[in-house]
BAFI-750550 format. One record per residue: residue in one letter; x, y, z of N, C-alpha, C in turn. Coordinates in steps of 0.1 Angstrom, whole numbers, padded with zeros to 4 digits, always signed. Atoms other than C-alpha are relative to their C-alpha. Layout:
N
AXYZXYZXYZ
...
***
This chain:
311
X+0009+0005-0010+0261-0181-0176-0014+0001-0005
X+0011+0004+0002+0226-0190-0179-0012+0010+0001
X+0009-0018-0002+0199-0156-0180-0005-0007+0012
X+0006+0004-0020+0179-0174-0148+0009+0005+0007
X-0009-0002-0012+0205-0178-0128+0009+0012+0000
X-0007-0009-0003+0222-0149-0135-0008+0010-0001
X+0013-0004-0010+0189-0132-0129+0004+0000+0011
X+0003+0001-0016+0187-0147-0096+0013+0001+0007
X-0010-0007-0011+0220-0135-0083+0001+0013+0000
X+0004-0014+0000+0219-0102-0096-0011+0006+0011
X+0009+0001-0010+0189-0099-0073+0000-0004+0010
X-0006-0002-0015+0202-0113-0044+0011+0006+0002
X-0014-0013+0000+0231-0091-0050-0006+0015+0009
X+0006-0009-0005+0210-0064-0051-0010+0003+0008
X+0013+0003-0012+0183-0072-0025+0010+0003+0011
X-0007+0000-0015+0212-0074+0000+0008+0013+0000
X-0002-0016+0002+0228-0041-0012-0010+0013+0006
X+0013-0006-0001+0193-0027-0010+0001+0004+0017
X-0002+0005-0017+0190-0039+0027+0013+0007+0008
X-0012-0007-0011+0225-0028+0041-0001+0013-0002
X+0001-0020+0007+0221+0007+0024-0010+0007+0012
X+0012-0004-0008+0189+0013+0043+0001-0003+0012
X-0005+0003-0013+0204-0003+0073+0003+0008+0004
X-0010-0010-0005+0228+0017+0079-0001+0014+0003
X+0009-0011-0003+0216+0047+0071-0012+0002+0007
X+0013-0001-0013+0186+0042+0093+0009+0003+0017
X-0009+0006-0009+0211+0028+0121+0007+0020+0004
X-0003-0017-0008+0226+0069+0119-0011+0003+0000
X+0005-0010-0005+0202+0085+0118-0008+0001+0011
X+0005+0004-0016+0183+0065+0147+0007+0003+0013
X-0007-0002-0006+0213+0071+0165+0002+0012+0000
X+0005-0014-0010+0215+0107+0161-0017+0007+0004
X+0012-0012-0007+0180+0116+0170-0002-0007+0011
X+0001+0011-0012+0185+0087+0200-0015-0004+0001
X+0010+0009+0002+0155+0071+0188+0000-0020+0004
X+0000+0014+0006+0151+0032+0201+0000-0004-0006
X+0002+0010+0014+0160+0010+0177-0012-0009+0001
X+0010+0007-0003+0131-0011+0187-0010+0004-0002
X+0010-0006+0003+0106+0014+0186-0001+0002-0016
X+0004-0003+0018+0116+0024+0150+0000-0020-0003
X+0002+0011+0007+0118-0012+0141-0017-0004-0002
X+0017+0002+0003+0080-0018+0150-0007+0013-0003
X+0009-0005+0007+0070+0015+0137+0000-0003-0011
X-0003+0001+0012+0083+0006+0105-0005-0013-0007
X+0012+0014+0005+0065-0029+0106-0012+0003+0000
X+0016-0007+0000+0030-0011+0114-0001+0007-0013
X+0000-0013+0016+0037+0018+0085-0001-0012-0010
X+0000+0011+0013+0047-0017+0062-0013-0004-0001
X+0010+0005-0002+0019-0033+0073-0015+0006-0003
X+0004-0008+0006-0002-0005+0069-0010+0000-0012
X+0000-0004+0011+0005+0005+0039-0006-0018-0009
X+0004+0013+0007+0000-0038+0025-0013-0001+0002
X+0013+0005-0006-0033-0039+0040-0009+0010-0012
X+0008-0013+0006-0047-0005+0018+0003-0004-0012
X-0002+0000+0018-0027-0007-0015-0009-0004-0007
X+0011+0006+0012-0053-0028-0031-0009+0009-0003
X+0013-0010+0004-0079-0002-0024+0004+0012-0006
X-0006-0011+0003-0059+0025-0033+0007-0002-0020
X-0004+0006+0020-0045+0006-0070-0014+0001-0009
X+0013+0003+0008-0080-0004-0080-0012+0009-0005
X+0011-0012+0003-0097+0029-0083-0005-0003-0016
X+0010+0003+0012-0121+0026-0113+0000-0011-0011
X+0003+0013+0007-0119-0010-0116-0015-0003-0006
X+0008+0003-0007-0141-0033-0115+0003-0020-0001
X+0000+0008-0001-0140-0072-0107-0005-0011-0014
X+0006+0011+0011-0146-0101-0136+0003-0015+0008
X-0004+0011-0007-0154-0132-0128-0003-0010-0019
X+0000+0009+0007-0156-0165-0152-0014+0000-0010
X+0009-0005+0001-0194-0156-0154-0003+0010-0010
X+0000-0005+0009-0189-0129-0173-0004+0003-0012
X+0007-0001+0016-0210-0123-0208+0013+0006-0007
X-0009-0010+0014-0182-0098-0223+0015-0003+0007
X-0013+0001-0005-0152-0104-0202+0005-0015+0009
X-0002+0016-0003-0151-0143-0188+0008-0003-0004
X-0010+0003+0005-0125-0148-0212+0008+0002+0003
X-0007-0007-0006-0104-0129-0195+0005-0006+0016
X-0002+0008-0016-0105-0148-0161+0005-0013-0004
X-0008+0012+0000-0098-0179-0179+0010+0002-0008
X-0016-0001+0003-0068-0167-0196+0005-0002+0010
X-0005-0001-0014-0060-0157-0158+0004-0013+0004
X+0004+0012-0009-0070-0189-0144+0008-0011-0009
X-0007+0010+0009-0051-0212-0175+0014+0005+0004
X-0019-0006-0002-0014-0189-0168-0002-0009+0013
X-0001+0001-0013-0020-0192-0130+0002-0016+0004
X-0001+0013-0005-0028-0230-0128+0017-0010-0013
X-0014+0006+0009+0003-0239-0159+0011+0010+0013
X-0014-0004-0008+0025-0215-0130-0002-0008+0015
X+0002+0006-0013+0009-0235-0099+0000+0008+0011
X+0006-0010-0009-0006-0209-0082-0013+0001+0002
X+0014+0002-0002-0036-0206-0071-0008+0015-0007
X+0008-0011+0015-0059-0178-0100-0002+0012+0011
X+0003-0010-0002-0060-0142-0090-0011+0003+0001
X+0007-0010+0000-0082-0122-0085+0000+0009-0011
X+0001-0007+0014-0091-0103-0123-0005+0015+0002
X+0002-0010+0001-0096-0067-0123+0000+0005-0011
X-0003-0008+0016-0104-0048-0155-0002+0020+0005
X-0002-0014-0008-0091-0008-0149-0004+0009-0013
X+0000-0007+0006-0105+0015-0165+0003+0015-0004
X-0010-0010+0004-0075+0040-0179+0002+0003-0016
X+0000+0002+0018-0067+0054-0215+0012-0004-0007
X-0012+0006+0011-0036+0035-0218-0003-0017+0002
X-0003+0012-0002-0027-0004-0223+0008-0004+0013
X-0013+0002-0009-0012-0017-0191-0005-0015+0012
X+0007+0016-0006-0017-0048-0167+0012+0002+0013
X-0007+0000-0018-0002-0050-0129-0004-0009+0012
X+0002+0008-0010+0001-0075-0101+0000+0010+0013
X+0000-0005-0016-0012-0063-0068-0005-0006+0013
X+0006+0008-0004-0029-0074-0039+0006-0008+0012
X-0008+0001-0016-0024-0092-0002-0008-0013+0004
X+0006+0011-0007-0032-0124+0015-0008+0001+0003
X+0016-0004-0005-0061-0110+0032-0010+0004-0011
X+0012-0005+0012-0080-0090-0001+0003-0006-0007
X-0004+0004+0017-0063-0115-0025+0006+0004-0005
X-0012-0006+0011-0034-0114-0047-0009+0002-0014
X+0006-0002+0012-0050-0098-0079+0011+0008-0012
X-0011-0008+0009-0040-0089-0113-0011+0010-0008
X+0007-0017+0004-0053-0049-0128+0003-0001-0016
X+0002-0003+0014-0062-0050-0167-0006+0009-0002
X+0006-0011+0003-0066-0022-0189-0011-0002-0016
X+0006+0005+0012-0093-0022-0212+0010+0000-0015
X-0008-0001+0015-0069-0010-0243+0009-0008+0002
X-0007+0008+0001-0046-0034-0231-0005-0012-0006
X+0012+0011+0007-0076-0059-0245+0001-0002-0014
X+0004+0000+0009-0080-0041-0273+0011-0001-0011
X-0011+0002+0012-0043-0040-0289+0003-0012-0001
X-0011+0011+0004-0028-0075-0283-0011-0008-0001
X+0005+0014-0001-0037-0109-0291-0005-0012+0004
X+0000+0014-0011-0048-0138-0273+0010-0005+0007
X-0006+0006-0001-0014-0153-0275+0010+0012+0010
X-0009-0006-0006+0003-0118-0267-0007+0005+0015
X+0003-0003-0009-0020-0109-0237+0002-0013+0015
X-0002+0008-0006-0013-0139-0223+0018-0003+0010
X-0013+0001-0009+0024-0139-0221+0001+0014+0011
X-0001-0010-0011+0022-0106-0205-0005-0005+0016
X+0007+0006-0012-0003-0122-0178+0008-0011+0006
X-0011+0009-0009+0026-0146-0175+0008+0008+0010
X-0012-0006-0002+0049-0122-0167-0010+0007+0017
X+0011-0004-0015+0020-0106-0137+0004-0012+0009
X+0000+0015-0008+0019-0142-0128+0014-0003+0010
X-0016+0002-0004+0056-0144-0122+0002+0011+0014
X-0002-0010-0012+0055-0111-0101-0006-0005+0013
X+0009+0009-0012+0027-0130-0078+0005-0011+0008
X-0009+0013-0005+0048-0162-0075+0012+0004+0008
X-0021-0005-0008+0082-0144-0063-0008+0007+0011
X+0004-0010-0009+0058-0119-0039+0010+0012+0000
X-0007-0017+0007+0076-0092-0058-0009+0011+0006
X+0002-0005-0005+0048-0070-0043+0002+0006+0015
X-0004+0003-0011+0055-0077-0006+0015+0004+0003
X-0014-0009+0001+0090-0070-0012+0004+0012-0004
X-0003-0015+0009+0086-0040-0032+0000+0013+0010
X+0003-0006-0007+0069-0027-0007+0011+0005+0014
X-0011+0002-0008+0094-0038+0021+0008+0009-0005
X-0018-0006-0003+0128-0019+0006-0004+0009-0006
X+0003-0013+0006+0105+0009-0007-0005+0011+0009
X+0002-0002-0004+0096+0017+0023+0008+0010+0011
X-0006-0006-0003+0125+0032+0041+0000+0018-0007
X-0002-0012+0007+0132+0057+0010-0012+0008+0001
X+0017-0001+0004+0092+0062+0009+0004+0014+0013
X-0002-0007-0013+0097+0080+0046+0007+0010+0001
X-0009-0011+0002+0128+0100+0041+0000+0008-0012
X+0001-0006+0016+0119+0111+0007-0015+0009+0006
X+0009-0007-0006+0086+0124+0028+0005+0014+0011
X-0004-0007-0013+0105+0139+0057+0009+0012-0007
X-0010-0009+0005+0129+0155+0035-0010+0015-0010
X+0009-0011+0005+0101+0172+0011-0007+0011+0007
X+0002-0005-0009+0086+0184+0042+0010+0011+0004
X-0015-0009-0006+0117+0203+0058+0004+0010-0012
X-0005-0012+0009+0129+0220+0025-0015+0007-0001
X+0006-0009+0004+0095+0233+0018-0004+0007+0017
X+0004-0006-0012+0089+0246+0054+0009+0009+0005
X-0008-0007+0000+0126+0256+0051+0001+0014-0009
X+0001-0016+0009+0121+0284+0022-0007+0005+0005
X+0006-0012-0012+0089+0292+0040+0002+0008+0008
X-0002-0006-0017+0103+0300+0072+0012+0012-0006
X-0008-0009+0003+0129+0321+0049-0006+0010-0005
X+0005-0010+0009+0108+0338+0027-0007+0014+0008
X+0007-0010-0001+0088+0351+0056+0010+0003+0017
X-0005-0006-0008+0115+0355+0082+0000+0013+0004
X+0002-0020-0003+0115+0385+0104+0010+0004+0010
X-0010-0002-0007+0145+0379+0123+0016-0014-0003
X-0013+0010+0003+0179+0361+0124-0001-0015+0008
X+0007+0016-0008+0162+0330+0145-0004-0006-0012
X+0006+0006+0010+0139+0325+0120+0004-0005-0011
X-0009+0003+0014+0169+0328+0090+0003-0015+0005
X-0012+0014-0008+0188+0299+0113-0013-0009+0001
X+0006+0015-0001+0158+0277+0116+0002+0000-0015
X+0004+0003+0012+0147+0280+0080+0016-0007-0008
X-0011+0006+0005+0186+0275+0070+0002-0016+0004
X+0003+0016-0007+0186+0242+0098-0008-0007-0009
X+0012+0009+0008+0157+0227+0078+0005-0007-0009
X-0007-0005+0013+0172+0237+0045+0013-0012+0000
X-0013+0005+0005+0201+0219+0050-0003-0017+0006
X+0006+0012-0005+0184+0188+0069-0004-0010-0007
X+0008+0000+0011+0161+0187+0043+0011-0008-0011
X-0005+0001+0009+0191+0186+0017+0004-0014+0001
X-0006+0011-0004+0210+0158+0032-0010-0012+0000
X+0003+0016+0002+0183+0134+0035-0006+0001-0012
X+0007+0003+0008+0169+0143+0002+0014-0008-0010
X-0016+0006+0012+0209+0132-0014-0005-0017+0007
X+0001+0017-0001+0204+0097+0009-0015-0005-0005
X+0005+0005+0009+0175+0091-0005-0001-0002-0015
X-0004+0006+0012+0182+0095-0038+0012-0012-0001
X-0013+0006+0007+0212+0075-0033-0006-0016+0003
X+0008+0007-0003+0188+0050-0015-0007-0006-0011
X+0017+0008+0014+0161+0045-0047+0007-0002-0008
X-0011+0016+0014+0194+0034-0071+0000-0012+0002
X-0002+0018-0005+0197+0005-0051-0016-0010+0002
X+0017+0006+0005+0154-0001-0052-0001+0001-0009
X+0000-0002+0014+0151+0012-0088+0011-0011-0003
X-0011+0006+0009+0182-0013-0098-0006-0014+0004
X+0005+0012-0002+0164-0043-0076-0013+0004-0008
X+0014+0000+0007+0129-0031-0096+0001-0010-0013
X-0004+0001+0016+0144-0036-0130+0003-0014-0003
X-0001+0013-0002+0155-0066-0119-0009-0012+0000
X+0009+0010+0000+0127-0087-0109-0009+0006-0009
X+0008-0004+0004+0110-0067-0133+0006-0018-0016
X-0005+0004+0010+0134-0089-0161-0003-0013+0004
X+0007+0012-0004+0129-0120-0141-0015-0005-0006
X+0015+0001+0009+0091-0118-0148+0001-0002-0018
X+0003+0006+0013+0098-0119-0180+0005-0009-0005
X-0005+0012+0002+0118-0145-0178-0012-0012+0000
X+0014+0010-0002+0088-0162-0158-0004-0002-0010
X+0012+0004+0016+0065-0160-0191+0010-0011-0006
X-0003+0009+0006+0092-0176-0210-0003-0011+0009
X-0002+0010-0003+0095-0201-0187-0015-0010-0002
X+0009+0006+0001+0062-0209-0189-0005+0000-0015
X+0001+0002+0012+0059-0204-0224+0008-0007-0011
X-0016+0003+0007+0093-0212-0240-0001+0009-0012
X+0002-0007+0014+0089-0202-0279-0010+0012-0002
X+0009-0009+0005+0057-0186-0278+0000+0014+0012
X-0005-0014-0008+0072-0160-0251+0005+0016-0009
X-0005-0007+0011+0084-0143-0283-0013+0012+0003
X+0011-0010+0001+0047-0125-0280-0003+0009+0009
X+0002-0007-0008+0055-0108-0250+0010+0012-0002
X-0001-0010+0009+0080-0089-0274-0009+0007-0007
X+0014-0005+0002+0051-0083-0293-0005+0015+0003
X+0008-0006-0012+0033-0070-0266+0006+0013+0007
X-0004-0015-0004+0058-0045-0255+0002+0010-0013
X-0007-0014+0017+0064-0029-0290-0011+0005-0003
X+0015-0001-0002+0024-0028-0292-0002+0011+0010
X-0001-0008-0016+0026-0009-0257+0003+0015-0003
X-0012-0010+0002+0055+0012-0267-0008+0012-0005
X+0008-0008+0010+0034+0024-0297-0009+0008+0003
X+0015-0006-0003+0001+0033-0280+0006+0010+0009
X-0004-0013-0013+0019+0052-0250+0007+0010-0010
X-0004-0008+0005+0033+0074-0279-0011+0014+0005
X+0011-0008-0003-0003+0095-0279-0007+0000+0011
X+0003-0001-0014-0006+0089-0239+0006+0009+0008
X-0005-0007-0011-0001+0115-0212-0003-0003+0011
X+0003+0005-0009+0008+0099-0182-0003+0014+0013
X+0004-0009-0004-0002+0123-0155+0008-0005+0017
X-0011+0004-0016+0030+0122-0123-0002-0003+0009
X+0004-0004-0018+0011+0131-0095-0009-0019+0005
X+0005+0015-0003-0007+0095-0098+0006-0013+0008
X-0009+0014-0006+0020+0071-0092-0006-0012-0005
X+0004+0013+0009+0006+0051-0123+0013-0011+0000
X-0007+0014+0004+0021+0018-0125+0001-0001-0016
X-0004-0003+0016+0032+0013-0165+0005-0015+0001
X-0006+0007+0008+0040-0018-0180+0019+0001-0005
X-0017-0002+0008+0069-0004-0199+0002+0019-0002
X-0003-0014+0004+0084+0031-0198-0004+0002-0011
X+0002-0004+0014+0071+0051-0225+0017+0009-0005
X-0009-0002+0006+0101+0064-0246-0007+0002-0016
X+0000-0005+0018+0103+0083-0284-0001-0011-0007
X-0004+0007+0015+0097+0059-0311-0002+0005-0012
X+0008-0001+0013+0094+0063-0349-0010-0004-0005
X+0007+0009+0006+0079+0034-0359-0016-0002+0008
X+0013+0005-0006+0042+0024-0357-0007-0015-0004
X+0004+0010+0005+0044-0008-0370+0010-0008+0013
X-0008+0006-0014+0055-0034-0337+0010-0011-0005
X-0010+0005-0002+0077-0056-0354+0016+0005-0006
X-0012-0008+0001+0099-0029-0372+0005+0011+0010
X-0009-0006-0010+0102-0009-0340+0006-0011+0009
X-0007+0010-0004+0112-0045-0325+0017-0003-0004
X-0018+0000+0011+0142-0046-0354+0006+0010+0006
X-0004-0009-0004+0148-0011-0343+0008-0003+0013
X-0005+0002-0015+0152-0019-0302+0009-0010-0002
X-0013+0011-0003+0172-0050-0311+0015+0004-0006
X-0013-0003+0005+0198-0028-0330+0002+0010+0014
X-0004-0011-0010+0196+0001-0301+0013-0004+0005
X-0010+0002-0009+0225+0007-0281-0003+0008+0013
X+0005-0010-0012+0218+0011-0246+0010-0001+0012
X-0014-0002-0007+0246+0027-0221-0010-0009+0019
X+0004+0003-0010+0237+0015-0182-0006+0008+0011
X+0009-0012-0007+0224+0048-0174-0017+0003-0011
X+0014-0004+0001+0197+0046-0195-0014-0003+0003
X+0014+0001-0008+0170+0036-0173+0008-0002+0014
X-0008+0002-0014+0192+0038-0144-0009+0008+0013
X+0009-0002-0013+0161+0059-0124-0012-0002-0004
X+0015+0011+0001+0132+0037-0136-0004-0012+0008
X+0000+0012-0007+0117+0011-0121-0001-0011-0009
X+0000+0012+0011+0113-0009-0154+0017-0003-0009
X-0013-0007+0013+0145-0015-0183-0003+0004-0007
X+0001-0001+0012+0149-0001-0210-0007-0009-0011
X+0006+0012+0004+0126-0016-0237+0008-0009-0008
X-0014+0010+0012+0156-0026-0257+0005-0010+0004
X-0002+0008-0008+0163-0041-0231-0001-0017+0002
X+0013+0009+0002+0136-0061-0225+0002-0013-0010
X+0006+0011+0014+0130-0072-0260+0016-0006-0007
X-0016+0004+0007+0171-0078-0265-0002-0017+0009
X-0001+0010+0000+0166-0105-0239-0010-0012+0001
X+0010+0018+0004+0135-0127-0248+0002+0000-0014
X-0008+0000+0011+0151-0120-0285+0010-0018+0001
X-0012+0011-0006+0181-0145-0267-0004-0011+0006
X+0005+0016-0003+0160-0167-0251-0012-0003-0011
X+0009+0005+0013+0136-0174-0282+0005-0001-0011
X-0009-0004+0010+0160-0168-0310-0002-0018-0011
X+0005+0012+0009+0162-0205-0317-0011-0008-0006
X+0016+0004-0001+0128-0215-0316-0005+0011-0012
X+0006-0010+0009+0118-0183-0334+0006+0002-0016
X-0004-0006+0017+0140-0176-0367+0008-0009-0002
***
């Protein structure tokens, strides 16, 4: 079968997996705390809603905007503005972020503009040719409203993965400083409340983390598609990546967005750790709680779709 299209079933496979999982599990547990379904339905559009309306402000911390205008960075908007109009989209919004790794991210909302987040060192390592296909691959995320969605089926787990951190730590509290057998029994209640929804949410974010990965590969299909041959440079671009996040410490508590998992390499040269990832062997657990693949991944299948074109 054809990588597109078996892309795009994989993804509605798992989009609809995603969806019944969260259903259902909502469905109990609405039903035991006899909460309207209706009520939760529209709190859970306001929270979505919400939360779409802020993200931008909350992503873009120590941007700052470029426009075409630009003396040092103009170039940069018309790369933007040349992907965007070859994908038939109407040109982002450009952001240049300043972080001390390489990395690039589609964000952004009907109302503040769909935008795309560049890093300065993302400038400084790749190409012309390879910063581009990456900005394809942004591009791609913008055209599907991979944002909007993300948001959507990330939203459920988002809540119970809240409610749950809550309860266990209020549950040891209430143990540590118990002073009678009430107090053991709530702290235990919590404790065990706590546990249960922290297992369904984990079992929840396999089925978000496994649609992430997905339209994450899509996107990179996007570039090629819009590239064909010269997509090869968004291999490149991740082995380049790979390299620099060696001497980067990402820092958890952020909820940085990343390009591409950082992972061990040897190599510091990007097209012998490319040889490398294309011999890797990678089992289906190994990025099974990322939101990105494996880079072997990755670079195994624009390898397949460029192969002929390329070598």
């Amino acid at each position: 079968m054809e990588i597109g299209t078996s892309l795009k079933i994989n993804i509605i496979v798992a989009l609809f997996l995603t969806i019944v999982s969260e259903g259902i599990f909502s469905l109990i547990i609405i039903n035991f705390l006899r909460i309207p379904v209706i009520f939760s339905m529209v709190f859970l559009l306001i929270l979505w809603l919400v939360q779409w309306l802020i993200s931008p402000y909350l992503v873009e911390r120590n941007s700052v905007e470029v426009t075409r205008d630009d003396p040092s960075y103009g170039w940069v908007y018309d790369l933007v503005e040349n992907v965007a109009r070859r994908a038939g989209i109407k040109t982002p919004r450009v952001f240049l972020v300043d972080e001390p790794y390489p990395n690039a991210f589609a964000y952004g909302n009907y109302v503040t503009g769909k935008r795309i987040g560049i890093t300065i060192p993302l400038l400084q390592i790749l190409t012309t040719e390879e910063l581009e296909s990456v900005i394809g691959h942004e591009i791609g995320h913008i055209k599907h409203n991979d944002v909007e969605i993300g948001l959507a089926i990330g939203l459920i787990p988002s809540i119970l993965g809240f409610i749950s951190n809550i309860l266990l730590t209020l549950g040891w509290a209430t143990l540590i400083f118990a002073v009678d057998e009430f107090d053991i029994l709530v702290g235990l209640t919590m404790l065990a409340i706590g546990g249960v929804l922290f297992v369904i949410t984990f079992f929840l974010q396999l089925f978000v983390l496994w649609f992430n990965r997905l339209r994450e590969s899509f996107a990179d299909y996007f570039s090629y598609e819009l590239f064909k041959e010269r997509a090869w440079s968004l291999a490149k671009a991740l082995a380049k990546i790979e390299i620099y996040m060696q001497n980067v410490r990402l820092d958890p508590f952020r909820g940085i967005i990343v390009t591409i998992p950082p992972t061990k390499v040897k190599e510091t040269d990007p097209d012998l750790l490319i040889e490398d990832l294309l011999r890797e062997k990678t089992s289906i657990f190994s990025d099974i709680l990322s939101t990105h693949p494996h880079p072997a991944k990755r670079i195994k299948m624009i390898y397949k779709l460029t192969k002929p074109m390329i070598f």
